[in-house]
VEXMAR-642207 format. One line per field, with one value per residue (C-alpha): residue number from 1; chain; x, y, z. Coordinates in steps of 0.2 Angstrom, whole numbers, plus 2048, in hexadecimal, padded with zeros to 3 digits. Example, Ala and Ser with C-alpha at 12.3 -4.5 7.8 and 13.67 -1.06 7.14 Angstrom:
<recs>
num: [1 2]
cadena: [A A]
xx: [83E 844]
yy: [7EA 7FB]
zz: [827 824]
</recs>
This chain:
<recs>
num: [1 2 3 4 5 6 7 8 9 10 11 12 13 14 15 16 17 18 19 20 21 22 23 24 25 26 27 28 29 30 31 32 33 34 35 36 37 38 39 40 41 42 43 44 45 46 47 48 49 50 51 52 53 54 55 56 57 58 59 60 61 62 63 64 65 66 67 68 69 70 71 72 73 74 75 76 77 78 79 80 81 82 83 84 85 86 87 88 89 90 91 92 93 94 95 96 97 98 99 100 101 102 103 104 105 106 107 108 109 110 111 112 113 114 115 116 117 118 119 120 121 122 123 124 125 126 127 128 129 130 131 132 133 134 135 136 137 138 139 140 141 142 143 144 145 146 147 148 149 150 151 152 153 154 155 156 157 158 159 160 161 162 163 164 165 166 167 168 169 170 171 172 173 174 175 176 177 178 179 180 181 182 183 184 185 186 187 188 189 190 191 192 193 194 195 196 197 198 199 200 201 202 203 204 205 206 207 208 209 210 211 212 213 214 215 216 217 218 219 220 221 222 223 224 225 226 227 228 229 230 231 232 233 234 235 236 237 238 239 240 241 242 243 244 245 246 247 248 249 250 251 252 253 254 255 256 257 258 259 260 261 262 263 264 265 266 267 268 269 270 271 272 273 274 275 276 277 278 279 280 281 282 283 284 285 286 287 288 289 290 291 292 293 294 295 296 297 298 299 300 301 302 303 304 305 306 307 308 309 310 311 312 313 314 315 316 317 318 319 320 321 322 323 324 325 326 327 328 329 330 331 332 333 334 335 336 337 338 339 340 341 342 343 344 345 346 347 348 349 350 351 352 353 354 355 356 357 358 359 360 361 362 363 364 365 366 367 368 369 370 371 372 373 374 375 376 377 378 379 380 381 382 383 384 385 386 387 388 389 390 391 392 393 394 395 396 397 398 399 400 401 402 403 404 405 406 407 408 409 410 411 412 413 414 415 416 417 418 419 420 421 422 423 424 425 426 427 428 429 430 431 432 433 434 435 436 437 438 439 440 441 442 443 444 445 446 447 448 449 450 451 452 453 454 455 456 457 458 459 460 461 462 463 464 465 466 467 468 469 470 471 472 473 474 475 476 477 478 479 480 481 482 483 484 485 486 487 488 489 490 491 492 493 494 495 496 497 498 499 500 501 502 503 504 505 506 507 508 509 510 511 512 513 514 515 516 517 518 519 520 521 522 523 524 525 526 527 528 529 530 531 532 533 534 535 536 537 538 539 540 541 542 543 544 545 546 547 548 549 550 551 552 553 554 555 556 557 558 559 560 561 562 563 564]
cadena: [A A A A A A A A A A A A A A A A A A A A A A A A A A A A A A A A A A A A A A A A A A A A A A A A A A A A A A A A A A A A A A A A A A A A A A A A A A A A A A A A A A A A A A A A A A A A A A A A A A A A A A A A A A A A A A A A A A A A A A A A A A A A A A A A A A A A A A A A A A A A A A A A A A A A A A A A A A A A A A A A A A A A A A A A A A A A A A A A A A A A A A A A A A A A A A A A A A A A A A A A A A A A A A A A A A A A A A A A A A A A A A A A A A A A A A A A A A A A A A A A A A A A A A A A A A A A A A A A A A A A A A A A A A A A A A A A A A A A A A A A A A A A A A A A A A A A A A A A A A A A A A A A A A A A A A A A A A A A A A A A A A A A A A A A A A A A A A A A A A A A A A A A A A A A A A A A A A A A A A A A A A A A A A A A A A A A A A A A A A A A A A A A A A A A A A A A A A A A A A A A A A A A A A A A A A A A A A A A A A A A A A A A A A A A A A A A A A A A A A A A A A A A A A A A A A A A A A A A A A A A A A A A A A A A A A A A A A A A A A A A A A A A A A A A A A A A A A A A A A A A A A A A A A A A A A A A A A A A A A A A A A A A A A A A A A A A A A A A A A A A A A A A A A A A A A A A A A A A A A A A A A A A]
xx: [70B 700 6F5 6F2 6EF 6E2 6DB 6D9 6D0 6C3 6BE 6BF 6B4 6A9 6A6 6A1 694 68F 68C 683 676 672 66E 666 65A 657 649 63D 638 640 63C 63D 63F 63E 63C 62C 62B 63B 638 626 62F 63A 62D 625 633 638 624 623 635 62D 61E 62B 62E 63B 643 645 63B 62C 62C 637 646 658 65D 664 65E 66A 666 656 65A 661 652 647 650 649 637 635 63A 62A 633 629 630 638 643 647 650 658 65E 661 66D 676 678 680 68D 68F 693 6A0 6A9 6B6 6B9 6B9 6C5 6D0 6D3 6D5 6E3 6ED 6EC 6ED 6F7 6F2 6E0 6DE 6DC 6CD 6C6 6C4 6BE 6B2 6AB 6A7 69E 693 690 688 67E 679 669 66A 672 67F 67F 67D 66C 669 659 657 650 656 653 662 66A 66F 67B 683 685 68C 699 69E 6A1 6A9 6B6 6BA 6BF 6C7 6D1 6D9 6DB 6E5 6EF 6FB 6FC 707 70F 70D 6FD 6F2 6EB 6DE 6D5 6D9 6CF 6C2 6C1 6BE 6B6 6A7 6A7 6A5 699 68E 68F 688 67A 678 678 67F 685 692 69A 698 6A2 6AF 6B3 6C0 6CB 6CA 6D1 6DE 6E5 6E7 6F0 6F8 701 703 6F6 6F2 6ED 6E3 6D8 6D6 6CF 6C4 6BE 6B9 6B2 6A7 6A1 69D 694 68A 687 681 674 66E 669 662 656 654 656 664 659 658 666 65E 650 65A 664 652 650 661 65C 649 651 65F 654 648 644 63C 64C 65B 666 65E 668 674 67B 68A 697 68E 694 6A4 6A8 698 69C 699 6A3 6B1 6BD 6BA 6BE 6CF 6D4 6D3 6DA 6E9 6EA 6EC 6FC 702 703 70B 718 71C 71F 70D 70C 701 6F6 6F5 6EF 6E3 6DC 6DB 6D0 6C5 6C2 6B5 6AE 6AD 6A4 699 691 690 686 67B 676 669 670 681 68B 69E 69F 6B0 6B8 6B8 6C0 6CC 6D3 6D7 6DE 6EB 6F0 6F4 6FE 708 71B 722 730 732 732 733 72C 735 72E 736 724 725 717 716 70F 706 6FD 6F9 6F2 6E6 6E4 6DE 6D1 6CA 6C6 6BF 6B5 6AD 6AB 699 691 699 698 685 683 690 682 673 66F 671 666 659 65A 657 64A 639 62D 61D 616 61D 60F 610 615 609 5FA 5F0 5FD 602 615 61A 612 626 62B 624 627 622 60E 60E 618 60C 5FA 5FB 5F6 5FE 5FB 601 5F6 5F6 5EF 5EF 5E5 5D8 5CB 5D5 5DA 5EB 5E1 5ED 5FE 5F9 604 5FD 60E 615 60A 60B 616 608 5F8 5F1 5E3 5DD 5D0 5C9 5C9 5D5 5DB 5E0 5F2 5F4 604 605 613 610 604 607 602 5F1 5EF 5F4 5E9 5D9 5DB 5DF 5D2 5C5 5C8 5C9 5B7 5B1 5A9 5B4 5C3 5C8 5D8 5D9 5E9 5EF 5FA 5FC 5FE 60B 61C 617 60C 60A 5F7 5F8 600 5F3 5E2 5DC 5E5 5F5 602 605 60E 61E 61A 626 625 62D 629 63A 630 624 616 61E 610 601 5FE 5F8 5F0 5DD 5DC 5E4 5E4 5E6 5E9 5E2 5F2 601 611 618 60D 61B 61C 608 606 615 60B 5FC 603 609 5FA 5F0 5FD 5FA 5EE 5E2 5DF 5CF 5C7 5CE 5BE 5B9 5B2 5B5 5B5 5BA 5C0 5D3 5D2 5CC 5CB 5CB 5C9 5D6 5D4 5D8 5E4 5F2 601 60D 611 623 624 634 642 63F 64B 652 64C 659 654 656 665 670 669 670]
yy: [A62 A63 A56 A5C A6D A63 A5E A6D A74 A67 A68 A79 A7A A6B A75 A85 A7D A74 A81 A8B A7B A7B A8F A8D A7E A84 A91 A81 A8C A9D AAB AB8 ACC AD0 AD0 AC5 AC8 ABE AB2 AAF AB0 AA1 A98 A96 A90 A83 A7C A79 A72 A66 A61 A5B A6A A73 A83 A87 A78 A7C A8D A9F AA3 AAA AA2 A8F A7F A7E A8D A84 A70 A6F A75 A6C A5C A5F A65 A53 A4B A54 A62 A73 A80 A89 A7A A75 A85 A86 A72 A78 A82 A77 A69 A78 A78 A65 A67 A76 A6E A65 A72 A7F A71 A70 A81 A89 A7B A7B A90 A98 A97 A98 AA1 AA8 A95 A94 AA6 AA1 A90 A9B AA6 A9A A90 AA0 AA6 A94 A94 AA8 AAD ABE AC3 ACD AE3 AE8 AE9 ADE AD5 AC3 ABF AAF ABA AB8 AA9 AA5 AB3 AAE A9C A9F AAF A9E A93 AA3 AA5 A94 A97 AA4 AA2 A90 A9C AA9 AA0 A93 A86 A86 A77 A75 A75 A65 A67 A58 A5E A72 A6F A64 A72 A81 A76 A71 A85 A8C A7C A81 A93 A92 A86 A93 AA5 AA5 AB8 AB0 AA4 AB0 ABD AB4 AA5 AAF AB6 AA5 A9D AA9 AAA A98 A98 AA8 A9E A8E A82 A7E A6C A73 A79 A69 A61 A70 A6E A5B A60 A6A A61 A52 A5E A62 A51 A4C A5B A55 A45 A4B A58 A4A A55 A5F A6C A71 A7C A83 A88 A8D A99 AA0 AA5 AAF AB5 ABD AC5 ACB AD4 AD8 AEC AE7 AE5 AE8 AEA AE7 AF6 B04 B08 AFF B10 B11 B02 B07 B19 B1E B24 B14 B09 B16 B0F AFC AFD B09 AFC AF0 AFA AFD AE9 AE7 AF4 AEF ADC ADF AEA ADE AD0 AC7 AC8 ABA AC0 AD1 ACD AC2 ACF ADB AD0 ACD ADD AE1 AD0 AD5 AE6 ADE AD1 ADE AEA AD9 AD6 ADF AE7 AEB AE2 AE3 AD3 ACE ADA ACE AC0 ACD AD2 ABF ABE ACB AC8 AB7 ABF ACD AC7 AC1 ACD AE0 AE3 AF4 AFC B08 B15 B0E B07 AF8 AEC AE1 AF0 AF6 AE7 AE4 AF6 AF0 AE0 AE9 AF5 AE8 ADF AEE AF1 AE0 ADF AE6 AD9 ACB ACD AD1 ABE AB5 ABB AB9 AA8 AAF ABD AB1 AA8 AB8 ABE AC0 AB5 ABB AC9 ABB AB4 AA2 AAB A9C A9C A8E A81 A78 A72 A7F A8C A8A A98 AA7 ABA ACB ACC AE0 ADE ACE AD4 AE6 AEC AFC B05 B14 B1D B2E B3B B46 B47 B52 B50 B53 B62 B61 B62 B72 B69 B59 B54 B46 B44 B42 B35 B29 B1E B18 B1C B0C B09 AF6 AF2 B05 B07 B13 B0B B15 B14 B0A AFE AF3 AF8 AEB ADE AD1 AC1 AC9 ACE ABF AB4 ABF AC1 AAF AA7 AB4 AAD A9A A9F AA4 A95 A97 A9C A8B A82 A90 A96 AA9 AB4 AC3 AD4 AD8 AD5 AC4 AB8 AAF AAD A9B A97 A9E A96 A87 A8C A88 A8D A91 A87 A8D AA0 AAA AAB ABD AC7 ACB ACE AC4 ABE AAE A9E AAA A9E A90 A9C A9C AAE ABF AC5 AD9 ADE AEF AF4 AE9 AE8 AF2 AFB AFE AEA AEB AF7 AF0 ADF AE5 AF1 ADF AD6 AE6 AE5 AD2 ACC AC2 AD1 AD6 AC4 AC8 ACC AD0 AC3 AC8 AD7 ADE AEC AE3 ADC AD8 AC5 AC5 AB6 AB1 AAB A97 A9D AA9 AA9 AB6 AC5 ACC AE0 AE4 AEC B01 B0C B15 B2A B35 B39 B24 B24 B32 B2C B19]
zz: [1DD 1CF 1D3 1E4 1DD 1D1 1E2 1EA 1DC 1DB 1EB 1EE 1E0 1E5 1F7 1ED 1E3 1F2 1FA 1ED 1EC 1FD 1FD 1EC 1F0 201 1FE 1F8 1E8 1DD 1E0 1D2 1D7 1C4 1B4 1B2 1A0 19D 1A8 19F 18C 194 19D 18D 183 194 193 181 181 18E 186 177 16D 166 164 152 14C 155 15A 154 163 160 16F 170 174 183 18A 18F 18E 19F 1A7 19B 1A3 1B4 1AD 1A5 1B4 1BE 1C6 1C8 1BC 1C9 1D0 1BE 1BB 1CA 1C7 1B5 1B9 1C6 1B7 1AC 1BC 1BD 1AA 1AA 1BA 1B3 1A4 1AF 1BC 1AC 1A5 1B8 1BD 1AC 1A9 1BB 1CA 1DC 1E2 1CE 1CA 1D7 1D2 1C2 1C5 1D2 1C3 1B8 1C6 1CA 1B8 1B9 1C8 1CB 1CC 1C3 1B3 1B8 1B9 1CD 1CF 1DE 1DA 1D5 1C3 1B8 1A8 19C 1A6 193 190 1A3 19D 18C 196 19E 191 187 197 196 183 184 193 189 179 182 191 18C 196 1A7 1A4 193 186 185 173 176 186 180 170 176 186 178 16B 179 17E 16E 169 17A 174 164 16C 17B 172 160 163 16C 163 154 15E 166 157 14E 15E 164 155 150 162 160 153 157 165 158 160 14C 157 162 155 14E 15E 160 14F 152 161 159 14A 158 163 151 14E 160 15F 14D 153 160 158 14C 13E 135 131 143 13D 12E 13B 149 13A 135 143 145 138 13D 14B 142 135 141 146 157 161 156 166 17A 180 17B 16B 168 168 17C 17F 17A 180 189 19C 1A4 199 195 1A2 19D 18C 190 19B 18B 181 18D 192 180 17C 18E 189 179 182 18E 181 17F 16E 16C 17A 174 163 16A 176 169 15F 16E 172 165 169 17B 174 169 175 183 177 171 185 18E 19D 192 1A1 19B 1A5 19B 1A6 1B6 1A9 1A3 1B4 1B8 1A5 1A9 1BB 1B2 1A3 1AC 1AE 1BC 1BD 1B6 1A4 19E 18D 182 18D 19D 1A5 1B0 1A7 1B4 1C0 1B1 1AA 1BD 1C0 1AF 1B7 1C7 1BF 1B3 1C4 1CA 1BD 1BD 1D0 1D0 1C5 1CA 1DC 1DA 1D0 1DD 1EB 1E0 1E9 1F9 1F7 1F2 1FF 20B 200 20C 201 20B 1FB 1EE 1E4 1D5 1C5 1BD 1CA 1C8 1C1 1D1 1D0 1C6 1D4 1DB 1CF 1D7 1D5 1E1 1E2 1E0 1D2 1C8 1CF 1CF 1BF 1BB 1A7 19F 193 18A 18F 181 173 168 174 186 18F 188 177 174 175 16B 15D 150 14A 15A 15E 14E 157 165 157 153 147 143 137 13A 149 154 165 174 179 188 18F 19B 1A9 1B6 1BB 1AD 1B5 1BB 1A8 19F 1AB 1AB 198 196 1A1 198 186 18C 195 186 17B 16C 174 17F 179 16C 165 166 15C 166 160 16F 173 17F 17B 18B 18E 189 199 1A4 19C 193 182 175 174 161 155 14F 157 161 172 173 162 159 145 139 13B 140 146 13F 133 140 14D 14F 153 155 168 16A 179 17F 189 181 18B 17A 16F 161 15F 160 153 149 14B 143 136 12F 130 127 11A 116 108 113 120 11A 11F 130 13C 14C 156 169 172 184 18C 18F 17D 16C 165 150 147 139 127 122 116 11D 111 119 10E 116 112 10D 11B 119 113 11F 120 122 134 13A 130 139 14A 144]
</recs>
């Protein structure tokens, strides 16, 4: 019975993600519907990695190296950039089946087995990150791939086995999960490593942890050699550590008591706190602990994404459907908890529809999607021309600038104080606030393929005073050595660039004028000079000697401190 069970699974799986291949691979190219400035942060991350480079070693990220290696895989192999993610993700698939084959057919009965083995499969393979709007975008496919790999964990950790544990493949299942996790997005093996552990042991699968353990320090191992360096991890922790200290983005999203108890995620997190007491009542005490621990993990690594997508609640749904008992059991205030850890069950599921419904139709959608008004999101580079985005939405350049000032017909209601945020003054001069809303690829290739033109700009390096830094894609120049794609603090790679570009209308202005704050504060700024300028942006050359002077962290006023 079991082995034919073991069949069924596979091939209904097998079917699914055959399926999914040919919608995915059937539109001969992806087509993005947002988001460009994520899919540029990744792009330049996937082109470096593919001309050798390495994240951490070679340029300043908080994310992984496996967010990005299994795309990388398909770029070296000639793909266009477009196909390689789409293929990326397909290998990531191919690589979860048979955990995802293992944990469904040992820890669920019936049509949960192949839900679950379903979700894990889409998490994989969907071409949005989650939420409900319905839009394509492969922005944050990390955070997708490590929920995956954090489902497969945790659902070993907290569901015994059917027919009894297997403390070899369960601790090589959670050892290679929380390995791939801290390699995807260290936020969630952070979060996740001490629920995980103490529910297994909570449950006394002491050997089961000593499998995991191995697998991990193998999976360390395998990775060391093959960054060829162990201070790959002393890198990839400096840059933890960057974005950690960092007052660019301290969270992407809502504060963490929103996530918690704001209106929209109210009903989740009762439902959690109710599967929790509901478990212990009916008897899973080991369950229950291990619920309760994860629930602030859950918390935390919501309030961490952008989007703040409670997608632990589709998981926690199948969880307790899984967990409730087969016959009545009553508390001390005469509640059935089977009917009540069902009713949880069935809201948890509820809750979690939207988003996972929207990334199970992703593919389809794209495939639907009227590509007549898509434009390349890299014109010019011929195979990577297959990753393309809405025209309107790349070409047509769109700013907001203020209006008010001394010297305007709302001279009466100007506030200087209120405008010290957006005021920017470099090298004595005052600029104009202006940001970019929309048009970035008709920005970054006009600005790029006006400093290549120029005759001491071509194969130049930039450090950008913005947020991106993405104009080396787009003309003949380099990308800069062990810089930042997406700006999270420091001057970081300054040191090797050969100029400092200022764009007139940043995508941010406060990550613009934090920028050059740090540059007017270092000891070499005043040999910084003008060189080139236009009406989109201003060029200034950089001294040979650039030791970085890092300001201390503020103290917080008493204003920032009540508002944290």
């Amino acid at each position: 019975m079991s082995a034919n069970k073991g069949k069924i699974l596979a091939a209904f799986m097998a079917g699914l993600l055959g399926l999914f291949a040919i919608v995915t691979f059937s539109k001969g190219g992806f087509f993005i519907g947002k988001h460009e400035g994520d899919t540029l942060h990744l792009l330049q991350m996937l082109l470096r990695m593919g001309d050798g480079d390495w994240p951490h070693l070679d340029f300043v990220t908080p994310i992984g190296v496996l967010a990005f290696a299994p795309i990388t895989v398909f770029l070296e192999a000639g793909y266009g950039v477009g196909q390689a993610i789409l293929a990326g993700q397909f290998l990531v698939a191919i690589v979860f089946f048979p955990v995802a084959w293992w944990v469904a057919k040992s820890r669920f009965e019936g049509g949960w087995a192949l839900l679950f083995a379903a979700t894990i499969l889409v998490y994989a393979v969907a071409l949005v990150h989650g939420e409900a709007h319905d839009s394509v975008s492969i922005s944050m496919h990390y955070n997708r791939w490590a929920w995956a790999a954090a489902f497969l964990a945790i659902t070993t950790t907290i569901l015994p086995g059917r027919e009894g544990d297997n403390p070899r493949i369960d601790g090589v299942v959670v050892g290679l999960a929380m390995a791939a996790m801290a390699l995807i997005k260290v936020t969630y093996f952070a979060a996740f490593f001490i629920p995980i552990l103490v529910g297994l042991l909570a449950r006394g699968a002491w050997r089961t942890v000593l499998w995991a353990a191995l697998t991990g320090a193998v999976a360390a191992v395998v990775v060391t050699l093959w960054a060829g360096t162990p201070l790959f991890w002393l890198a990839y922790l400096r840059d933890l550590l960057n974005v950690a200290a960092s007052d660019v983005r301290p969270q992407p999203g809502r504060a963490f008591g929103d996530v918690v108890s704001a209106p929209a995620y109210l009903g989740g997190s009762l439902v959690a706190v109710l599967a929790v007491i509901f478990l212990r009542q009916a008897g899973r005490k080991a369950e229950g602990l291990t619920l309760l621990l994860l629930v602030p993990a859950f918390f935390y690594v919501t309030y961490q994404n952008f989007g703040n997508d409670p997608q632990w609640l589709w998981l926690l749904g199948i969880l307790l459907f899984s967990m409730r008992p087969n016959g009545p059991v009553f508390s001390g205030f005469g509640w059935d908890m089977q009917k009540a850890i069902s009713a949880v069950a069935l809201a948890a599921l509820c809750f979690g529809t939207p988003s996972f419904l929207n990334m199970a139709a992703s593919p389809f959608r794209h495939l639907a999607t009227d590509v007549e008004d898509y434009a390349a999101l890299m014109p010019g580079t011929g195979v990577h021309e297959d990753l393309q985005t809405f025209a309107p939405r790349a070409y047509r350049v769109d700013v907001r600038r203020a209006l008010d000032g001394p010297d305007t017909p709302f001279a009466a209601y100007y506030d200087e104080k209120a405008r010290e945020d957006t005021t920017v003054t470099f090298k004595g001069r005052t600029l104009e606030f202006c940001s970019l809303e929309l048009g970035m690829v008709a920005w970054f290739k006009t600005l790029a393929d006006d400093i290549a033109e120029w005759d001491q700009g071509r194969d130049k390096s930039l450090f950008t005073a913005d947020l991106l830094s993405s104009y080396w894609m787009y003309g003949d120049l380099k990308p800069l050595e062990g810089g930042a794609p997406w700006y999270y603090g420091d001057l970081t790679g300054i040191e090797n660039a050969d100029y400092l570009l200022l764009p007139h209308c940043p995508l941010s202005p406060d990550t613009s004028k934090k920028i050059l704050d740090e540059v007017t504060g270092q000891p070499w700024f005043d040999a910084v000079k003008e060189v080139r300028r236009t009406e989109l942006y201003t060029l200034y050359s950089l001294p040979g000697e650039r030791p970085i002077k890092v300001a201390p962290p503020k103290e917080p006023d008493e204003e920032t401190s009540a508002q944290d």
